[in-house]
N, C-alpha and C positions, 0 to 999 in steps of 0.2 A: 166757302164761308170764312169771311175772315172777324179774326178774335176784337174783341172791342178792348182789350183791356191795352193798358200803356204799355209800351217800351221800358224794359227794365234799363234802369240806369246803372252805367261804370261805375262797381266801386272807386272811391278815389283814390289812390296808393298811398301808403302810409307815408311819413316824413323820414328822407334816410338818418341813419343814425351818422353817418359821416358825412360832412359836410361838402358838399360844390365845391373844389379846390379850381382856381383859375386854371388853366393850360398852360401859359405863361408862366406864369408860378411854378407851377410844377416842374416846366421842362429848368427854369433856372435851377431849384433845388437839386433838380438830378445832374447837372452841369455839376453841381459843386460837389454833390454826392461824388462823383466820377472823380474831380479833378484833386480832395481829400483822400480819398481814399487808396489813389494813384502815388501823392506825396509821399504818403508815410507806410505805403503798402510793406516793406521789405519789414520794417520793424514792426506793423503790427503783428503778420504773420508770425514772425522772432518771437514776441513776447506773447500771443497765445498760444503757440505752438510751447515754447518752455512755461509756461504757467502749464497750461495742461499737466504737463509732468509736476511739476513742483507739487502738485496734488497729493502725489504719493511720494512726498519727501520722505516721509516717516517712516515709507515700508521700505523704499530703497536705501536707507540709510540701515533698517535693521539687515537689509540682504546685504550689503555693503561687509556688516562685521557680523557674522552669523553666528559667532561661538562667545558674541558677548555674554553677561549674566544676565538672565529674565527676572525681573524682580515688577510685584505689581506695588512694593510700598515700601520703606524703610523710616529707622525711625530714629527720633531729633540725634543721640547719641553716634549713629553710625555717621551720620552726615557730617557730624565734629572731626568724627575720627579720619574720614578722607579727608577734612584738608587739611589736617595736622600731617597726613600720611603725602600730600601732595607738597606741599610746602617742604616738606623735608627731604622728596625727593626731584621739587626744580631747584633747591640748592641755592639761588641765588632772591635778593629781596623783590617779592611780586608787587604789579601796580594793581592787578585786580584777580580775585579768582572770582568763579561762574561756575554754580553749582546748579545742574538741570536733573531735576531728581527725577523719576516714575510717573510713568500715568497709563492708562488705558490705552494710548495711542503708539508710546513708545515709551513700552518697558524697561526703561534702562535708567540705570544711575550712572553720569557721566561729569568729569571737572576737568576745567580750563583754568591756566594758570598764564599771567600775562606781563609784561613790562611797560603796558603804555602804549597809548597810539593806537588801540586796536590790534595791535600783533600778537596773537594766541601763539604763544612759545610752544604750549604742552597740553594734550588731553589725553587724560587716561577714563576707564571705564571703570568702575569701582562695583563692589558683591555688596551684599546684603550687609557684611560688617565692617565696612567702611576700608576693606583696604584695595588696594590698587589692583585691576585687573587686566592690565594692556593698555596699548596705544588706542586709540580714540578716534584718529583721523580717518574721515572719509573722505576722500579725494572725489570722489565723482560725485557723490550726493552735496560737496559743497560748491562745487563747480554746478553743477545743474541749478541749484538754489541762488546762485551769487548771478550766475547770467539771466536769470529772470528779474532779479529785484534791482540790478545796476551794469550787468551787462558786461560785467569786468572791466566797464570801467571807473575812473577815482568816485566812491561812493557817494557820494555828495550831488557830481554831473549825472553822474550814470543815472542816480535817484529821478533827477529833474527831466534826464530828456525820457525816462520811463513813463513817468506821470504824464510828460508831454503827448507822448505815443495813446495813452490810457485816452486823454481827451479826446484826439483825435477819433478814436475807435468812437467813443461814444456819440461823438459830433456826425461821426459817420450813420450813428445806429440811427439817431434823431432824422437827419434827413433822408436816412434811407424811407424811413416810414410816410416821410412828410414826400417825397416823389413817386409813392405809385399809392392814390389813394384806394386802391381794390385789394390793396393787399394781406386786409383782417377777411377781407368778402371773398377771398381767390384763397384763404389758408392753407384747402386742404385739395385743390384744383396743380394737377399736374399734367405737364404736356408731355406724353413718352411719346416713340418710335419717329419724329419729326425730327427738325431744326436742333442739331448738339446744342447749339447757342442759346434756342428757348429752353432745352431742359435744363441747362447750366443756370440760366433766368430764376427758374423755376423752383428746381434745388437751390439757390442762393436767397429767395426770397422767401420759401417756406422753412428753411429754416433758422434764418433772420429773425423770422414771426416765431414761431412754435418757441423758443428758447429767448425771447424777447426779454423779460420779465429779469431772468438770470444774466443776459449779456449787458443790461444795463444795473445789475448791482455789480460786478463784477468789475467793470471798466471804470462806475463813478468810485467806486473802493479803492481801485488799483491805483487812480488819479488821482486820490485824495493822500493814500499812502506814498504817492512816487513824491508826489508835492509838498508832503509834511514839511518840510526842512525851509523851502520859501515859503510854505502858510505862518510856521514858526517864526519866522524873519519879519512880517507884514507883522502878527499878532503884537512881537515885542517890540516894533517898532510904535502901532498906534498907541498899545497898553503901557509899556513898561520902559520908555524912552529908549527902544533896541538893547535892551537886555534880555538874549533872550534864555538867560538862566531861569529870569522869572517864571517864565511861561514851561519851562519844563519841570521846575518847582510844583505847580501846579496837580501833574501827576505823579511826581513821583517824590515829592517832599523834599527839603534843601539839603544842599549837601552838606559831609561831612566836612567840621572845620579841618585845614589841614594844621597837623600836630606831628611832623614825621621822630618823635622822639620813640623808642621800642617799648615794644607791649606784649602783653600773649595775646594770641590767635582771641577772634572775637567765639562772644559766648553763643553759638548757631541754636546750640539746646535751649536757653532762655526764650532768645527771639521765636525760633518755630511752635515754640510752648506759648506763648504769649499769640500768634496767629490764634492758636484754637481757641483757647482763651476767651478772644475777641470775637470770632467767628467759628462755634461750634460746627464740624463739619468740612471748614474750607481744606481744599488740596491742595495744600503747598505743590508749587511746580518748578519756580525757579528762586536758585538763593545769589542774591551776587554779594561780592565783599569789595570795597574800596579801602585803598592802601594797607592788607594786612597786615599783624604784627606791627603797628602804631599807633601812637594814642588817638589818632585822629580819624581812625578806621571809624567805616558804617557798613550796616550791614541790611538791602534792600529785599524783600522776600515776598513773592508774588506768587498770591493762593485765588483758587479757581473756588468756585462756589457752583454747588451742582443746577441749582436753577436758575440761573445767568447767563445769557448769552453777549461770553466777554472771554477774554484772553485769561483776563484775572483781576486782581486788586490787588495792588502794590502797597505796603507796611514796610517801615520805617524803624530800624533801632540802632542805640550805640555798641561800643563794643561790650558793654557789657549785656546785654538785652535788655537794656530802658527802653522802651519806645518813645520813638519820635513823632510820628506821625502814623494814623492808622485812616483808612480808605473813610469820605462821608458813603452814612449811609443813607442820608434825606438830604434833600436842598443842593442837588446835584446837577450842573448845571447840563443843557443839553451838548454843550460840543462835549466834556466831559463823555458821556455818556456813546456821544457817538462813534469817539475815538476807541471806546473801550470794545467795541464790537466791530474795528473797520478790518481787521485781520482778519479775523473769525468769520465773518461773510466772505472776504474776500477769496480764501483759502478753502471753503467747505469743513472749518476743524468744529464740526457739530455736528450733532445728529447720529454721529457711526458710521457704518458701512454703506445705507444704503444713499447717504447724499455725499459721501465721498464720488461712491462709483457716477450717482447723478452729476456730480461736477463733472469726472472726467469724459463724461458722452458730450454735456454738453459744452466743455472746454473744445472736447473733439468738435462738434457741430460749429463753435465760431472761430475755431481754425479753417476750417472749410468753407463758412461764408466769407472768409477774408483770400485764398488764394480763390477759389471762383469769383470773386467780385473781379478781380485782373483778369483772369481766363474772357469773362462775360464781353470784357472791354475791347479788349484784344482780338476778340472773336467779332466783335462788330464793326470792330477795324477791318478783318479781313473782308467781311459781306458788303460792306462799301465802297470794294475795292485798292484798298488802302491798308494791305496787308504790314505786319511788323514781324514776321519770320526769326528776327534775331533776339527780337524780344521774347517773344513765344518761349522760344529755348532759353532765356537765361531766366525766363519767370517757372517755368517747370522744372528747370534744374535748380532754382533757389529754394523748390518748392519740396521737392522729394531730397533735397541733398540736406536739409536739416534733420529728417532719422536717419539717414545715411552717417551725417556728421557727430548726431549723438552715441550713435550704434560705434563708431570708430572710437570715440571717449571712453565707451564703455570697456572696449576690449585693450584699448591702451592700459587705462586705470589698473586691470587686471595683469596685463603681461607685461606693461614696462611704466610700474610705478613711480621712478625717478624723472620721468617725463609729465609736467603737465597735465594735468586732462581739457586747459583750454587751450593748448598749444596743437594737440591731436586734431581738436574740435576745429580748431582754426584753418589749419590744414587739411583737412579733408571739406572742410566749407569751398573752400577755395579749388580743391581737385572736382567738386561736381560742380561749381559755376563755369570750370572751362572744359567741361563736358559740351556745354554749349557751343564752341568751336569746333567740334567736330563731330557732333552725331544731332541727327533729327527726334522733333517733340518726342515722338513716340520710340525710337528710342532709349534720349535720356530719363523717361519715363519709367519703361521699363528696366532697365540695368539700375538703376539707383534702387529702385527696389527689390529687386534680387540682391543684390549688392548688401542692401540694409538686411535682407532678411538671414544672408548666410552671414553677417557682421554678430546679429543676433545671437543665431546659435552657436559661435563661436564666444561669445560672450559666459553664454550661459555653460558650453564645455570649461571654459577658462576658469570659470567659480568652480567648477567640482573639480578642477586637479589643483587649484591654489590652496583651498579650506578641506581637499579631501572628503567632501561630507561630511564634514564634522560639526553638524548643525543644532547650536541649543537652541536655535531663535526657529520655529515653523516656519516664518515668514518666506524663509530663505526659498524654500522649497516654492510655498506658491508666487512669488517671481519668478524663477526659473520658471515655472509652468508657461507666465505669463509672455517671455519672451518667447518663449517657442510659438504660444497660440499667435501671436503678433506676424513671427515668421512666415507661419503658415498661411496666412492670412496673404500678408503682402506676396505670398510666392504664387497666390488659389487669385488675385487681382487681377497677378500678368497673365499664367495659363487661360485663367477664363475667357478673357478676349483675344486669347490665340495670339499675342503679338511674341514674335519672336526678337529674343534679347537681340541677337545679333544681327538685326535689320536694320 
């Protein structure tokens, strides 16, 4: 008996939400995905790799001087009193001092005292009552900090090819997405126990995606700030007939007339009084002075506002605490507004602990899509017969030899401070890239990390016989912890896969 009724019809499949991308298209964009990301691989790695750290400049800079004073606030009087107490012990007439007072992230009162040019003569660490509490310099927290944001080199270059690097990354992210269109649809789709090369693939392309969101504020922030200096140049040339005083005017009000005839030290207690005044609430965070002790001193004072997500607002006074200029609070235009937030995204300095630590995973996550995207390459070089064996080795050894490199800074800084810390760093970069001359991937693989990891705990011995334990700062302590877990870690990497260092 057969049924009278009709044939049920096909549903028809819904419209995909991502589009038909040509083949053609596709394979081009991956071409260039490939041949970007190939150009500028060495430096992207470099600068996510030191971004990631730069994260916890704050915490490493408190482990750095771990017996500084903890102070969560001081107030307008103490802060006169340090640089009356600074000025009289750099002795000779300053072009600038930089007064970085307290905050939640880094408890400390610290001044800079300067001759021009950007050459920080002197930093001391100054107590709750404004007087001098030790030297100031951290050697490795500023080396760490300076090779991300210009690389050590002349500030200005460095800036440019950073920002440069920033695009790249980002031009990479865009077409990465735009050459495998299954890769929002494949997210959460891993291939284990096969093809090393697919799960390289695989890892490189899920977590590309998963942290997508964050790799592209991070890159177009990093580009915007590497590039400030040429966007400065273009602005004041269309606006301001290439003056580009004008345009730095803009945020941070005109400068001081110069008047170098002597003066007393400017009135810091007016002006900071005059912040709250103005903005009930804001935190003063930093105080600078131009040309102290002269009539023609100013004095620049940038306060945080707790519901803002911004660096700060920069206020404006003479030496006597007049105000010059104070921050608009309406009618504010949008680059205005965007500049005020491109560090603070860029850096994770919001939120507290938990999107700090969220940056450094996922800083870690696009370091690693950037040395696998080389690995990926390299490895489908070898599958089509078309092996690069020497390359292999100078990409793993460029790869593992940057904590290597860092880890060697760190215990320089510590045991022979009159050395550099980018002089160590340099050298030891250079001692694992010619690792590649004589030992195999897996090898330099493993001994660089061993190598990093016993760098580590030598690091971390070297702080408790230098400072003794003489820790005001907690911090100190959970660094230390942090390099051991790191240690352990990269030592539990090699064992796991049973490779023997000396193979």
């Amino acid at each position: 008996m057969t049924s009278s009724l009709p044939p049920k019809r096909a549903k028809p499949a819904g419209k995909p939400i991502w589009p038909r991308i040509p083949a053609g298209f596709v394979r081009s964009v991956l071409a260039g995905h490939s041949a970007l990301g190939l150009a500028f691989a060495a430096l992207i790695y470099l600068v996510c790799f030191s971004g990631t750290l730069a994260v916890f400049a704050h915490e490493f800079a408190r482990w750095e001087k771990p017996s500084a004073p903890m102070l969560q606030a001081v107030a307008p009087a103490s802060v006169q009193r340090a640089l009356a107490a600074a000025q009289a012990e750099f002795g000779s007439p300053a072009e600038h001092a930089y007064l970085t007072l307290p905050t939640p992230e880094l408890p400390r009162f610290q001044i800079s005292l300067d001759i021009g040019h950007g050459k920080v003569e002197r930093k001391w660490f100054v107590d709750g009552a404004g007087a001098l509490a030790g030297s100031a310099d951290a050697a490795w927290t500023d080396f760490m900090s300076a090779l991300h944001i210009y690389l050590h080199l002349p500030r200005t270059w460095g800036g440019f090819v950073v920002g440069l690097t920033g695009v790249a990354l980002l031009s990479s992210l865009i077409s990465g997405v735009l050459a495998h269109p299954r890769v929002f649809k494949d997210a959460f789709h891993l291939r284990w126990g096969g093809s090393k090369r697919l799960q390289e693939a695989d890892l490189h392309n899920r977590i590309g995606v998963w942290g997508l969101p964050f790799h592209l504020i991070v890159t177009l922030t990093g580009a915007l700030l590497g590039l400030a200096t040429l966007i400065i140049g273009v602005l004041a040339m269309v606006v301001f007939d290439g003056d580009t005083g004008k345009v730095y005017e803009v945020f941070f009000g005109p400068p001081p007339i110069d008047d170098p005839r002597p003066a007393p030290l400017p009135n810091l207690v007016a002006a900071l009084d005059g912040v709250e005044r103005l903005t009930p609430g804001a935190l003063p965070t930093f105080v600078a002075v131009e040309h102290p002790n002269e009539r023609g001193q100013g004095v620049l004072v940038t306060a945080r506002q707790p519901d803002r997500l911004a660096l700060g607002e920069n206020y404006t006074f003479d030496g006597a605490g007049g105000l010059i200029r104070a921050p608009k609070t309406v009618d504010r235009s949008m680059g205005e507004r965007v500049f005020n937030v491109l560090a603070v995204l860029h850096f994770g300095w919001f939120g507290g602990w938990p999107i700090k630590i969220a940056y450094g995973l996922l800083g870690l996550g696009l370091t690693t899509v950037t040395s696998s995207g080389v690995a990926i390459w390299l490895a489908r070089r070898r599958d089509k017969g078309r092996p690069a064996p020497r390359w292999e080795r100078i990409w793993i050894a460029a790869v593992w030899g940057q904590p290597f490199a860092y880890a060697a800074s760190m215990v320089g800084a510590l045991a022979a401070p009159m050395i550099a810390p980018v002089a160590v760093w340099a050298a030891a970069t250079a001692a694992a890239l010619a690792t590649a001359l004589a030992w195999d991937v897996k090898a330099i693989s493993a001994r660089l990390r061993l190598a990093t990891a016993a760098l580590l705990v030598v690091a971390a011995a070297s702080h408790l016989a230098v400072h003794r334990a003489a820790y005001a700062d907690p911090m100190a302590w959970g660094v230390q912890a942090s390099l051991i877990v790191v240690a352990a870690v990269l030592t539990a990497t090699v064992l796991r896969k049973g490779v023997q260092p000396g193979s």
